[in-house]
C-alpha positions in Angstrom: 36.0 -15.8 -25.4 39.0 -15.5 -22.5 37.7 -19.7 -21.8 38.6 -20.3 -25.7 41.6 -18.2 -25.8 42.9 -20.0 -22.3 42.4 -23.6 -23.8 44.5 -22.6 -26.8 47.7 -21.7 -24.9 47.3 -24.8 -22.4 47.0 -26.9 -25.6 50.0 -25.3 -27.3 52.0 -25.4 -24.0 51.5 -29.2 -23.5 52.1 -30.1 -27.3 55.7 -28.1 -27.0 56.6 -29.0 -23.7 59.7 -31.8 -24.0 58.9 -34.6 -21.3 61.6 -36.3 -20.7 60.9 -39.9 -18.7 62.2 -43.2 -18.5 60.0 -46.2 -18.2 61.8 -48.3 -15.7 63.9 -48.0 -13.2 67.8 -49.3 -13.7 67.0 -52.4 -11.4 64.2 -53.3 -13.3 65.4 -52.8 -17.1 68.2 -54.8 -15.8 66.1 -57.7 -14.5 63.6 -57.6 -17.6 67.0 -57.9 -20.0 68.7 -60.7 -18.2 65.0 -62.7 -17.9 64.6 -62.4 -21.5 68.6 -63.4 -22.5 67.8 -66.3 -20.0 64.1 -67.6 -21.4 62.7 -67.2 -17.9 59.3 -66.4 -16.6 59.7 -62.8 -15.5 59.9 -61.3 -18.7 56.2 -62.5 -19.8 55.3 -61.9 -15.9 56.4 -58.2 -16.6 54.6 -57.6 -19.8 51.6 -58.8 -18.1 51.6 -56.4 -15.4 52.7 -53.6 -18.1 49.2 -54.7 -19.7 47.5 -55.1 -16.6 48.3 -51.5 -15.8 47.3 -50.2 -19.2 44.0 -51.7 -19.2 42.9 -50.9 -15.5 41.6 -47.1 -16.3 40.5 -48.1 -19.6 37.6 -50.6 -18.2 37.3 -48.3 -15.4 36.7 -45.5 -17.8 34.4 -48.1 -19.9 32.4 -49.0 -16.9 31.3 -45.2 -15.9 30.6 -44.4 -19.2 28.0 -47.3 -19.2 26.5 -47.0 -16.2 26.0 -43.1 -17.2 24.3 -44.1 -20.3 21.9 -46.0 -18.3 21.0 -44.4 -15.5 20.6 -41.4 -18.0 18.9 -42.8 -20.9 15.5 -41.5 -22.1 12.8 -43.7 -22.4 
């Protein structure tokens, strides 16, 4: 019962709790905007690595999951 209760507050802490973050650093927001006004590389080059890092735990993730499912699989 005390487990359930405990979930409930840490769940209603996070979903009320204001986080506050900014996604890139001045140097770099300034870089990604003049790249873009100026048609060069770095802009795609950034949103490559933007994806790059968003997909990295995903497969990582993926790839446990499967080698769980197989080494416990019942037969």
């Amino acid at each position: 019962m005390f487990y359930k209760i405990f979930i409930y507050f840490i769940t209603l802490y996070f979903l009320n709790y204001e986080i506050v973050a900014h996604s890139q650093c001045a140097m770099c927001n300034m870089a990604a905007e003049s790249s873009f006004q100026e048609r060069s590389g770095l802009s795609s080059g950034l949103n490559i690595g933007i994806l790059y890092i968003f997909l990295i735990p995903y497969i990582a993730i993926f790839c446990i999951y499967i080698i769980w499912k197989l080494y416990y699989r019942k037969i």
